[in-house]
Each structure stands twice: as C-alpha cells, then as structure tokens.
PyMOL Python script that loads the backbone (N, CA, C, O; Angstrom):
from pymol import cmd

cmd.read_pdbstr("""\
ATOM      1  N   UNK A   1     106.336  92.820  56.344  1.00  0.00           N
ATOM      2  CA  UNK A   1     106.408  94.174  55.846  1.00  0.00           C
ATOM      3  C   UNK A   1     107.621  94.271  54.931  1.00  0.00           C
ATOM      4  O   UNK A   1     108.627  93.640  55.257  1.00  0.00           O
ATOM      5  N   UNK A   2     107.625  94.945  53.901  1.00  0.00           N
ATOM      6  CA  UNK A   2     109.004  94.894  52.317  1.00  0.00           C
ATOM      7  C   UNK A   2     108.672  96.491  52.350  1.00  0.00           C
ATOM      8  O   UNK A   2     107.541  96.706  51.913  1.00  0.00           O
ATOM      9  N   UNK A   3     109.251  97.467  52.688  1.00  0.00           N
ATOM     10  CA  UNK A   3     109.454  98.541  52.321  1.00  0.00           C
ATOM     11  C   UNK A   3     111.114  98.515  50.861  1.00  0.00           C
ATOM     12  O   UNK A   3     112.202  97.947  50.762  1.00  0.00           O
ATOM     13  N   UNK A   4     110.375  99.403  50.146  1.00  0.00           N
ATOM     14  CA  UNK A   4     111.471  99.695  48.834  1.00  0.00           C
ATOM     15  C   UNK A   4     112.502 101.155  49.188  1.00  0.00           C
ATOM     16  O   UNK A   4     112.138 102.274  49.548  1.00  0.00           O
ATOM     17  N   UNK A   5     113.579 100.744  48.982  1.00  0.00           N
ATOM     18  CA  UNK A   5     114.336 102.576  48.943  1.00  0.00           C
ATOM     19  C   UNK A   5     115.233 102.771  47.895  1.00  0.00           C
ATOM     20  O   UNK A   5     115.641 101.921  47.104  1.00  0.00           O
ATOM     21  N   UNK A   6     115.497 103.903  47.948  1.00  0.00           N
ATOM     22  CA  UNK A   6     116.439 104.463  46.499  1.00  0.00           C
ATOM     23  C   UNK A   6     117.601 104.822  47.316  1.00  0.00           C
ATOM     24  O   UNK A   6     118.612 104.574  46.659  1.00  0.00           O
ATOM     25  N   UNK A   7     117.811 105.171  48.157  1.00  0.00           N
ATOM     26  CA  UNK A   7     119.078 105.965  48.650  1.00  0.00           C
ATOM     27  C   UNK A   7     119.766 105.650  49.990  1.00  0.00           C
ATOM     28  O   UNK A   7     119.417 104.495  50.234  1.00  0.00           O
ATOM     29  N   UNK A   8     120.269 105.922  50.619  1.00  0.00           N
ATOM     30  CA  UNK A   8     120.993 105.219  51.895  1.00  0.00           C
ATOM     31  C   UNK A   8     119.779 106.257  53.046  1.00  0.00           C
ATOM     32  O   UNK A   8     119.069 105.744  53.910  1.00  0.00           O
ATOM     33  N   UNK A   9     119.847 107.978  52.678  1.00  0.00           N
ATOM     34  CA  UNK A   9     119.035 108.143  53.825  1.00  0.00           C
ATOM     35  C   UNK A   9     117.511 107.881  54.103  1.00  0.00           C
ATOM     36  O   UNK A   9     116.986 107.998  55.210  1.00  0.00           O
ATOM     37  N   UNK A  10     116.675 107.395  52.581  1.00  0.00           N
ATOM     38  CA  UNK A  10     115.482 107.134  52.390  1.00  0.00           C
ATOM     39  C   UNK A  10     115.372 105.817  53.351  1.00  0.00           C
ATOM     40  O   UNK A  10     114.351 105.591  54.001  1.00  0.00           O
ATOM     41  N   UNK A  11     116.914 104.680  53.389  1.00  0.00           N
ATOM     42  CA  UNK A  11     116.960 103.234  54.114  1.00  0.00           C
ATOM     43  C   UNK A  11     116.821 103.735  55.872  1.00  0.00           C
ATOM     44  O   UNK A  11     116.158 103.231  56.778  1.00  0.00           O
ATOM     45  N   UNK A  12     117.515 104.629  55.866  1.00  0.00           N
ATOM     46  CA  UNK A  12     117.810 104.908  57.505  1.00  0.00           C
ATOM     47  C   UNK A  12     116.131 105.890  57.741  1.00  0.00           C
ATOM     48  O   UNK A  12     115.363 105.524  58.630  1.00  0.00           O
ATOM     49  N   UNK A  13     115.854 106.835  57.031  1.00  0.00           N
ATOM     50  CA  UNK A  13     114.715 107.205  57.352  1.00  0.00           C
ATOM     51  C   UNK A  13     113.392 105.937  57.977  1.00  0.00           C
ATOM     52  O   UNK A  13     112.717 105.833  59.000  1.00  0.00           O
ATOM     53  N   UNK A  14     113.542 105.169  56.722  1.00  0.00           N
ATOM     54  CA  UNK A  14     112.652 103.924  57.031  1.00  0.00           C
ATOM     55  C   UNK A  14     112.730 103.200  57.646  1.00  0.00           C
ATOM     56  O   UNK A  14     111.736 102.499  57.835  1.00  0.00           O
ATOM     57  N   UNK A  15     113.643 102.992  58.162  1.00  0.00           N
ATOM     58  CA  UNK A  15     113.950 102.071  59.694  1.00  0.00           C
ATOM     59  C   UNK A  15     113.874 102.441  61.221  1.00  0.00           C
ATOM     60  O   UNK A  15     113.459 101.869  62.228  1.00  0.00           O
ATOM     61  N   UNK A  16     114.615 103.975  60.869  1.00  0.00           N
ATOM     62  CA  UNK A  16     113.573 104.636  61.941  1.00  0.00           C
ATOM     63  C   UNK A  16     112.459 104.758  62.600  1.00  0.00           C
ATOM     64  O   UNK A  16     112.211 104.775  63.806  1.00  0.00           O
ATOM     65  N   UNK A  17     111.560 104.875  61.291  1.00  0.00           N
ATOM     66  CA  UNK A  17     109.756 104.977  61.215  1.00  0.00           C
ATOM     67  C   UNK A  17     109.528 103.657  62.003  1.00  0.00           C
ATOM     68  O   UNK A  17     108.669 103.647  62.885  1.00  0.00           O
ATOM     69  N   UNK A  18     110.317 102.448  61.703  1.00  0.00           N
ATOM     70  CA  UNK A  18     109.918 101.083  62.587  1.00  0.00           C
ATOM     71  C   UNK A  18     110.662 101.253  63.614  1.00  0.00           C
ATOM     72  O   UNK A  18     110.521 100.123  64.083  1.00  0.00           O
ATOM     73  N   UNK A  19     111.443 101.847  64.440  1.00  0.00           N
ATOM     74  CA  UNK A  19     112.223 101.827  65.744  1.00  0.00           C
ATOM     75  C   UNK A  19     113.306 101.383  65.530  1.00  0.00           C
ATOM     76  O   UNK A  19     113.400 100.414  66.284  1.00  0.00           O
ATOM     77  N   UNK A  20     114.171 101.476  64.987  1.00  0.00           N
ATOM     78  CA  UNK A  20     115.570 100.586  64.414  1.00  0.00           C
ATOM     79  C   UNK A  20     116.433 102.378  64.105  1.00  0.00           C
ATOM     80  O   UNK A  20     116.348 102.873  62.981  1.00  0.00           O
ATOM     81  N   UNK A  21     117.159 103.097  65.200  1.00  0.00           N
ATOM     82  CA  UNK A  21     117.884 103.901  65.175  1.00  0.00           C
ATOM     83  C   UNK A  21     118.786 103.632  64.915  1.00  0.00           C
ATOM     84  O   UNK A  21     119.399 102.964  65.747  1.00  0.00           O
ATOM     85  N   UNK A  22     119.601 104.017  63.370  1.00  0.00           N
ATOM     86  CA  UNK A  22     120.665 103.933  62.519  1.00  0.00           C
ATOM     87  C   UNK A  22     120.918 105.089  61.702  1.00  0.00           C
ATOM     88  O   UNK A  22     120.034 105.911  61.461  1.00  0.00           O
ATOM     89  N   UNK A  23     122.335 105.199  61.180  1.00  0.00           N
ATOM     90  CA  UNK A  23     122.756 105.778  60.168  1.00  0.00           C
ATOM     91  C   UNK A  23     123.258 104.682  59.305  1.00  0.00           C
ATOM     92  O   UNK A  23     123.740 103.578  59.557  1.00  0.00           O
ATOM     93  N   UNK A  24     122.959 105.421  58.044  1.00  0.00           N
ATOM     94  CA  UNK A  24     123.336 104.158  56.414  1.00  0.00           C
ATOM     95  C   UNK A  24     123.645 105.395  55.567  1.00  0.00           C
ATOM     96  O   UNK A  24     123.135 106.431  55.140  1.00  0.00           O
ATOM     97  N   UNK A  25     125.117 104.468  55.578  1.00  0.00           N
ATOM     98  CA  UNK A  25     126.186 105.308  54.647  1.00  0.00           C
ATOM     99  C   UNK A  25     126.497 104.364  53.877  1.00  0.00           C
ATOM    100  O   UNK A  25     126.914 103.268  54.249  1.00  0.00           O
ATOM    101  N   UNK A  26     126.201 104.948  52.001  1.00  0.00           N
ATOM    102  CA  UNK A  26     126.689 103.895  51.273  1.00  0.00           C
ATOM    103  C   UNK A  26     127.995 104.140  50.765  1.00  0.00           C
ATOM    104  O   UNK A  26     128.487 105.240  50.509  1.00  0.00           O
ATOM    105  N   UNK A  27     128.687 102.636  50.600  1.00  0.00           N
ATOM    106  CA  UNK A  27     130.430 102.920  50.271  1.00  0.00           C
ATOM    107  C   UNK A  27     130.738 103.284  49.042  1.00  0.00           C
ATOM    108  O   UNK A  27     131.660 104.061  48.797  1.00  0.00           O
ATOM    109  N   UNK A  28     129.543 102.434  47.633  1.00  0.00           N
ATOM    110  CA  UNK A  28     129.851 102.556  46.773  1.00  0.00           C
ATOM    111  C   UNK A  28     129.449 103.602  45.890  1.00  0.00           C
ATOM    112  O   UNK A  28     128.588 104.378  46.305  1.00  0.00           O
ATOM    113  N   UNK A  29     129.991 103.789  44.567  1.00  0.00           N
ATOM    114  CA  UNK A  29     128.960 104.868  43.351  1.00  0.00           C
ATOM    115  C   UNK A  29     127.956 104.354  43.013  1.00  0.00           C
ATOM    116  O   UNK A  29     127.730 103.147  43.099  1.00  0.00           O
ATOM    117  N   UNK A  30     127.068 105.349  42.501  1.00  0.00           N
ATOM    118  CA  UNK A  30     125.828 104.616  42.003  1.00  0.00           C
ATOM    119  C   UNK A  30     124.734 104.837  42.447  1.00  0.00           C
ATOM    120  O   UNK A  30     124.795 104.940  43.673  1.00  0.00           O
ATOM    121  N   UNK A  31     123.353 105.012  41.903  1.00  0.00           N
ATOM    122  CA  UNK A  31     121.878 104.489  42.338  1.00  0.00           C
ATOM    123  C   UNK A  31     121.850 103.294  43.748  1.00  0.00           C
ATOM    124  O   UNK A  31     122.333 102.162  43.720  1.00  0.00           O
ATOM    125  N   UNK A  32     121.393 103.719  44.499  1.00  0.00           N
ATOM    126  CA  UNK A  32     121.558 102.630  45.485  1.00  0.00           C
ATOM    127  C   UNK A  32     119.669 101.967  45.433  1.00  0.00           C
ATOM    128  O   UNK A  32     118.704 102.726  45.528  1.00  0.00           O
ATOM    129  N   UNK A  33     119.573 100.584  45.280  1.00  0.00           N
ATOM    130  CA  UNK A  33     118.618 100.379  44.908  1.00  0.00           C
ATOM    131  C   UNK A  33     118.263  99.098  45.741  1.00  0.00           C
ATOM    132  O   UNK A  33     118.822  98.055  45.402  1.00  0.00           O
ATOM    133  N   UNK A  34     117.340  99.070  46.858  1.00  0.00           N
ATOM    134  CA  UNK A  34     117.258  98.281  47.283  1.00  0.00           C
ATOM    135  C   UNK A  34     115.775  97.742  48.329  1.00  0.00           C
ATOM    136  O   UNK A  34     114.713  98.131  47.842  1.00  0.00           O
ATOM    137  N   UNK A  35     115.693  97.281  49.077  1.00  0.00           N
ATOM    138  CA  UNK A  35     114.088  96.622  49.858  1.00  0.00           C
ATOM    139  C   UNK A  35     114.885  96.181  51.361  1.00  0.00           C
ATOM    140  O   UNK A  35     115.912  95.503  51.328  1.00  0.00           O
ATOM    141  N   UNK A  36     114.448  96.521  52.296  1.00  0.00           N
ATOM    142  CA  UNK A  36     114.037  95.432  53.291  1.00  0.00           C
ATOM    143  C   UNK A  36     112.744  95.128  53.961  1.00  0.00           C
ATOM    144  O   UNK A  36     111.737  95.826  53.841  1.00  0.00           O
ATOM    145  N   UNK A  37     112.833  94.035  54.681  1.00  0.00           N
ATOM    146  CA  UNK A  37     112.256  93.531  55.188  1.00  0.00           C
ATOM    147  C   UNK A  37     112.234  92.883  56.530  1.00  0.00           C
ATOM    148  O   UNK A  37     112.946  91.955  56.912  1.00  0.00           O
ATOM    149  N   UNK A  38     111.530  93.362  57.024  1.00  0.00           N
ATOM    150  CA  UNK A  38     111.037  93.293  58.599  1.00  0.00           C
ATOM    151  C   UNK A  38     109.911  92.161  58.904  1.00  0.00           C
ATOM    152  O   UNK A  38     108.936  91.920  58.192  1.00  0.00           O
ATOM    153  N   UNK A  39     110.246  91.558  60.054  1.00  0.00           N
ATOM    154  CA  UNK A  39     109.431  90.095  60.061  1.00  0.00           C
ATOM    155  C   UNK A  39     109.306  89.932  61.455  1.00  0.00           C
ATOM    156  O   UNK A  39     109.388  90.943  62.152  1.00  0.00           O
ATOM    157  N   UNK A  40     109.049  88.417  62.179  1.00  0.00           N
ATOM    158  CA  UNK A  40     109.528  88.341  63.164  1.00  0.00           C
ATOM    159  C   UNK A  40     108.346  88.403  63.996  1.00  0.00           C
ATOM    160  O   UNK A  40     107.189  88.166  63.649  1.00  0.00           O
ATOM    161  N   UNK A  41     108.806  88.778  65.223  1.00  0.00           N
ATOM    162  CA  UNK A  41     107.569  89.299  66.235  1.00  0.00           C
ATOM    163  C   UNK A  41     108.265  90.556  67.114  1.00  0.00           C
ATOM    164  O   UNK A  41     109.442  90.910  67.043  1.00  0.00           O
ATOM    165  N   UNK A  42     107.169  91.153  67.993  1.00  0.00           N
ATOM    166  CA  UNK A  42     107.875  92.456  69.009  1.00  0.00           C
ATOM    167  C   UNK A  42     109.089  91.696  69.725  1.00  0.00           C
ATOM    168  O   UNK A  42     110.018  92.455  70.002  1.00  0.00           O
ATOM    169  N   UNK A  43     109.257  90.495  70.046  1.00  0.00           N
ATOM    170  CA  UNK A  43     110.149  90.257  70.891  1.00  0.00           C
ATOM    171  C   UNK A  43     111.223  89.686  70.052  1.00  0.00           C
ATOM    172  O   UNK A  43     112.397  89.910  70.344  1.00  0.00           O
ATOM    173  N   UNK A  44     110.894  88.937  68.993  1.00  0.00           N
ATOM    174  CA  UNK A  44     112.385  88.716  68.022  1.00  0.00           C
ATOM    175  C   UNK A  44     112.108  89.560  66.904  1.00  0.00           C
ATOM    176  O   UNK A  44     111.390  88.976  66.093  1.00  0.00           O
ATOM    177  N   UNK A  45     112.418  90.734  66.560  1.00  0.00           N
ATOM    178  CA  UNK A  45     112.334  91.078  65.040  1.00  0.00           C
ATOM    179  C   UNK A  45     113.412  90.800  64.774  1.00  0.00           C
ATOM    180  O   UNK A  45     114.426  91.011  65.440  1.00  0.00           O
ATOM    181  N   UNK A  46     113.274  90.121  63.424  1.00  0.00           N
ATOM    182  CA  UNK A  46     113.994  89.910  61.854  1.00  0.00           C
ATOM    183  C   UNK A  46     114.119  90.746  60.721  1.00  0.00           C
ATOM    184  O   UNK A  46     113.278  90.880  59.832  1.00  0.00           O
ATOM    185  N   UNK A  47     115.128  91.254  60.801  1.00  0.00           N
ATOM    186  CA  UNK A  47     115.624  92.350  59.680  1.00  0.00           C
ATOM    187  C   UNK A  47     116.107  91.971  58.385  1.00  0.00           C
ATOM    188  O   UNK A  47     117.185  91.417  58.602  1.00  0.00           O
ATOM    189  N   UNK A  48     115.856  91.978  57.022  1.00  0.00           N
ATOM    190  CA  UNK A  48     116.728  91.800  56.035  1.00  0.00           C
ATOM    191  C   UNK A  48     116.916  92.663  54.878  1.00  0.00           C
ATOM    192  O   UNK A  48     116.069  92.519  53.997  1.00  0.00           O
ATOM    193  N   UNK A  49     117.666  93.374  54.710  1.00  0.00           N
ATOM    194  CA  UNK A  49     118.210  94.037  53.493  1.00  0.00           C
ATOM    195  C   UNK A  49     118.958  93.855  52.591  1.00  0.00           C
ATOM    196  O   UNK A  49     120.181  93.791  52.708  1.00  0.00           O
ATOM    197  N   UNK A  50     118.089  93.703  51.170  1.00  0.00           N
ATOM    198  CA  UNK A  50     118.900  93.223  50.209  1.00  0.00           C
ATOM    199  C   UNK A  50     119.128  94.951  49.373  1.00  0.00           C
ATOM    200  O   UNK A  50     118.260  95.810  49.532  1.00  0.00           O
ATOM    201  N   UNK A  51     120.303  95.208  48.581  1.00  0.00           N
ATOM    202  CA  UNK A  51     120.699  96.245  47.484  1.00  0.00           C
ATOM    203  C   UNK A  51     121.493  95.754  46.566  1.00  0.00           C
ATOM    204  O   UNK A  51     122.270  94.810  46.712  1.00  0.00           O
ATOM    205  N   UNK A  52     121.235  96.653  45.204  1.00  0.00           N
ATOM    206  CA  UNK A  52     122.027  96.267  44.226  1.00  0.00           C
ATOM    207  C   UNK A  52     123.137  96.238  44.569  1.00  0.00           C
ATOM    208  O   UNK A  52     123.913  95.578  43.878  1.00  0.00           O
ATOM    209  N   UNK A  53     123.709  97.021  45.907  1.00  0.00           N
ATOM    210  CA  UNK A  53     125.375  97.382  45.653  1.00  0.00           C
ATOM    211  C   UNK A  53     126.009  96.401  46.465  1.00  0.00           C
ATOM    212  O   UNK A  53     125.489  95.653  47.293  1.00  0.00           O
ATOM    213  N   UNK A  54     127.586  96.535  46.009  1.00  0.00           N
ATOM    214  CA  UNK A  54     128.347  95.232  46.894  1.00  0.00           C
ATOM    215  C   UNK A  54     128.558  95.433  48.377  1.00  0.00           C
ATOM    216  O   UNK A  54     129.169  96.413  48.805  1.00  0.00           O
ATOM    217  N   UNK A  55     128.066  94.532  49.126  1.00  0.00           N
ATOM    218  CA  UNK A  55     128.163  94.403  50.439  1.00  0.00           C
ATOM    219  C   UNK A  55     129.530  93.489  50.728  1.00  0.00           C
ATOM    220  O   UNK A  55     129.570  93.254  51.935  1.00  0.00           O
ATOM    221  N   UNK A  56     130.109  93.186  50.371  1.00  0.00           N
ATOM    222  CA  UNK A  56     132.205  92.426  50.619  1.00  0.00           C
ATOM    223  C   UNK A  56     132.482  93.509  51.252  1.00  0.00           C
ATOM    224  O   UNK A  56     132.522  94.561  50.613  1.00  0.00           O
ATOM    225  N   UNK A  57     132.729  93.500  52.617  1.00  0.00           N
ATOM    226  CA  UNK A  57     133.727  94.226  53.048  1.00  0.00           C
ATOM    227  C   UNK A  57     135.567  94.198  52.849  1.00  0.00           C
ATOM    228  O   UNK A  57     136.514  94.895  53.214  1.00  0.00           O
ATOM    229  N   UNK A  58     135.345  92.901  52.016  1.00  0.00           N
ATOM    230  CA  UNK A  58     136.491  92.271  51.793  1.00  0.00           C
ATOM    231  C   UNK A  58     137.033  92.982  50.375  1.00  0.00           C
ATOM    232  O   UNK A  58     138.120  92.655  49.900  1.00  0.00           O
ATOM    233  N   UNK A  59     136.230  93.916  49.788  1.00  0.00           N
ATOM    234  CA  UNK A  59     136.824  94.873  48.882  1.00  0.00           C
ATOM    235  C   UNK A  59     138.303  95.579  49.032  1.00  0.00           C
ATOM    236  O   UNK A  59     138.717  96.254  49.974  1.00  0.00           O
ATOM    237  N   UNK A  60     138.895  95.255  47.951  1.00  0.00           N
ATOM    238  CA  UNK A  60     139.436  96.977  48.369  1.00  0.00           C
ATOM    239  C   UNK A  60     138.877  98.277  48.065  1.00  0.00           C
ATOM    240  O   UNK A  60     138.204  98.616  47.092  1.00  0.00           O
ATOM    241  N   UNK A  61     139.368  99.112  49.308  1.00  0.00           N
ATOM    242  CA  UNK A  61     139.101 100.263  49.718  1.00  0.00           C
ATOM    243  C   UNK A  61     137.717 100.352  50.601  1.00  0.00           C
ATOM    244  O   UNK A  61     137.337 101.443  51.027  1.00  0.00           O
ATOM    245  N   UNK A  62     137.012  99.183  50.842  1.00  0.00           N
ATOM    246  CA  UNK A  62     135.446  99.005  51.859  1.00  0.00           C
ATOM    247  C   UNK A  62     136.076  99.014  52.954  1.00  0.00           C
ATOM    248  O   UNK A  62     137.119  98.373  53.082  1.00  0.00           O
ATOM    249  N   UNK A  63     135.607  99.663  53.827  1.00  0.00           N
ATOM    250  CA  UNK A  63     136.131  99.168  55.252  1.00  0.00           C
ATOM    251  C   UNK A  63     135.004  97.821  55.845  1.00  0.00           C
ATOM    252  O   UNK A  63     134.127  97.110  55.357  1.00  0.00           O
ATOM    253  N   UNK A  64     135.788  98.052  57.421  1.00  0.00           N
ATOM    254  CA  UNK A  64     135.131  96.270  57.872  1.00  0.00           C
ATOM    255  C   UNK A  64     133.451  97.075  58.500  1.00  0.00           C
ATOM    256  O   UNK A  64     133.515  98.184  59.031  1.00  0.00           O
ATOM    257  N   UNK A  65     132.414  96.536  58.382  1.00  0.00           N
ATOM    258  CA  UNK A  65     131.661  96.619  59.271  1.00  0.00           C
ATOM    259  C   UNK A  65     131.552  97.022  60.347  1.00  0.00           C
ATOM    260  O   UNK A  65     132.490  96.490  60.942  1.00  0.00           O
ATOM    261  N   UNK A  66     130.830  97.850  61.287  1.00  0.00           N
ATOM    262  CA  UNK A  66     130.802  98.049  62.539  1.00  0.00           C
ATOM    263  C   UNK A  66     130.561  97.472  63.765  1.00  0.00           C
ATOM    264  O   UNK A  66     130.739  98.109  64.803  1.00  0.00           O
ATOM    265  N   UNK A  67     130.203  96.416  63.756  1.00  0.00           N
ATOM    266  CA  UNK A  67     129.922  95.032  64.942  1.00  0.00           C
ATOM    267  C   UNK A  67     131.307  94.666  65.246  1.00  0.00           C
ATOM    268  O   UNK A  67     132.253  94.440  64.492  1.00  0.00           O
ATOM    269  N   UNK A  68     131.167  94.656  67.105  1.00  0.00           N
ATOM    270  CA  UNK A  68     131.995  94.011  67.852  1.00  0.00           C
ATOM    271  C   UNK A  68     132.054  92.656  67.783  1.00  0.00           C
ATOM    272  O   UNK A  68     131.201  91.851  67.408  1.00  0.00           O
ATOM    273  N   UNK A  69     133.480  92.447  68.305  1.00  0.00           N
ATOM    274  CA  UNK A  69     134.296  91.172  67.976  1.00  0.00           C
ATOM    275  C   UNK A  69     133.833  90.452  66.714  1.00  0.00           C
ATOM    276  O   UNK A  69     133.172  89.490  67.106  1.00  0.00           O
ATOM    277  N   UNK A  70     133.860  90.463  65.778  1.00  0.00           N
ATOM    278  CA  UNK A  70     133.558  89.968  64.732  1.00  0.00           C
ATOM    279  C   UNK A  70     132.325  89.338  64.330  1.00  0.00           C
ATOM    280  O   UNK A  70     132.285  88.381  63.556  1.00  0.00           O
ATOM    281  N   UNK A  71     131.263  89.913  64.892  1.00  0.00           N
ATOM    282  CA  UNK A  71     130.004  89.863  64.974  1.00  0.00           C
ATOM    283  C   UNK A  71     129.701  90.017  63.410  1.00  0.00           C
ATOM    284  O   UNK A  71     129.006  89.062  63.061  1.00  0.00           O
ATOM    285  N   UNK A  72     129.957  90.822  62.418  1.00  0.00           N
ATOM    286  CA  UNK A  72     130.028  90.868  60.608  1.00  0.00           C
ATOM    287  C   UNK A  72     130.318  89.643  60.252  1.00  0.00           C
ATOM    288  O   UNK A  72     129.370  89.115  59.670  1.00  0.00           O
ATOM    289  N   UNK A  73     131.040  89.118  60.337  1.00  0.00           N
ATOM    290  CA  UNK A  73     131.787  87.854  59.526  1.00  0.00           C
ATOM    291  C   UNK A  73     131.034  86.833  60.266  1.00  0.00           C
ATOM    292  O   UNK A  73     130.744  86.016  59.391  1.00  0.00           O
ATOM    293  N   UNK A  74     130.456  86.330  61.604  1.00  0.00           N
ATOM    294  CA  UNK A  74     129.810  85.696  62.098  1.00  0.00           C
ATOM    295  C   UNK A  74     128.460  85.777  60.707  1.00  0.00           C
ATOM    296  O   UNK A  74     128.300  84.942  59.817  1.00  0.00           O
ATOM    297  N   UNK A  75     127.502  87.299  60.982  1.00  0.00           N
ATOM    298  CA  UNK A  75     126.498  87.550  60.093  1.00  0.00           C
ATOM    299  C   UNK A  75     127.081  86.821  58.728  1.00  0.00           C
ATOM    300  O   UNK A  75     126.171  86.083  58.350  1.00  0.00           O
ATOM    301  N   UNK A  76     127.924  86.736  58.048  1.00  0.00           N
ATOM    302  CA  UNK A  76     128.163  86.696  56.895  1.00  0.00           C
ATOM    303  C   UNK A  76     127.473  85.134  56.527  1.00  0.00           C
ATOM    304  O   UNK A  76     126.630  84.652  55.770  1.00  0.00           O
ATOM    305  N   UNK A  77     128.368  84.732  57.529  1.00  0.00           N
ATOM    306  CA  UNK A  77     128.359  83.172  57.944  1.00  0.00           C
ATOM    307  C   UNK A  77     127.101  82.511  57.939  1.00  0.00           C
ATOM    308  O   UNK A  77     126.845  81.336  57.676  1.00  0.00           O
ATOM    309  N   UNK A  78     126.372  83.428  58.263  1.00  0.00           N
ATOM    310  CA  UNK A  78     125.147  82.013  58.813  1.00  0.00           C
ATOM    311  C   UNK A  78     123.483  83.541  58.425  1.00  0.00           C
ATOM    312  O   UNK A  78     122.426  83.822  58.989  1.00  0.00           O
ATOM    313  N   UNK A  79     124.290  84.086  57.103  1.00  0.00           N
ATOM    314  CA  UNK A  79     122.878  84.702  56.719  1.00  0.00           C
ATOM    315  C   UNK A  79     122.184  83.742  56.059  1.00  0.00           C
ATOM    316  O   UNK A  79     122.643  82.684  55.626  1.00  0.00           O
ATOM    317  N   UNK A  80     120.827  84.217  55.976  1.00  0.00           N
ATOM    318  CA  UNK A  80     119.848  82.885  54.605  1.00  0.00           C
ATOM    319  C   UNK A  80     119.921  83.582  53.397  1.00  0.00           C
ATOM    320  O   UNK A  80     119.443  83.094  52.372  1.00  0.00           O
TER     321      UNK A  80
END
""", "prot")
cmd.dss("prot")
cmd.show_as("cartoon", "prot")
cmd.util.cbc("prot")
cmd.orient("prot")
C-alpha cells in the first residue's frame, strides 16, 4: 500500500485510517511533499516514509526525535 500526502496532518490523518496513532509535526518551511508506505504483515508491519523535507535531526535548530534511549539514531543506522 503507497498512500501520497501534502501536509503533516493529511500524513497523521492517513496513518490513523491504518491503526498507527500519531501526531506529525513538520519542523521545516515549505510544501511538505511526501508518500508512505505500509508493507509487511498484521504481525510485523513495515512502515516507510519518504518527504521532500530534511529529516537530520542533526540540524540546527531541529530538535532530536522522540524515541527512547536512542532508538532515532539506532533507526538512522540501519534504515534501507
């Protein structure tokens, strides 16, 4: 499944609709322009979201991600 979105709440609306309760707040300016994709099976789903905008938390002024103990930088690590 590739659902398309324009905006951060159109992303969180749509993830909802699949069972994935979130808020998506985007950091940067701009058109937020982006797809994910949902895969997997009921017992492992696979999530991936790609957007035009910069995902570096390592920006200045981005803050860090919300995952415990460094669960972000792990993700960073070993995305495909």
């Amino acid at each position: 499944m590739e659902v398309a979105f324009h905006s951060a709440p159109c992303l969180s609306n749509s993830l909802q609709a699949v069972g994935f309760e979130m808020d998506v707040t985007q950091l940067s300016r701009g058109r937020l322009e982006g797809t994910f994709r949902l895969g997997g099976s009921g017992k492992l789903p696979v999530l991936s979201i790609q957007t035009n905008a910069e995902t570096d938390p390592a920006q200045p002024g981005a803050s860090r991600s919300q995952l415990p103990g460094g669960a972000a930088d792990h993700w960073r690590q070993h995305r495909a």
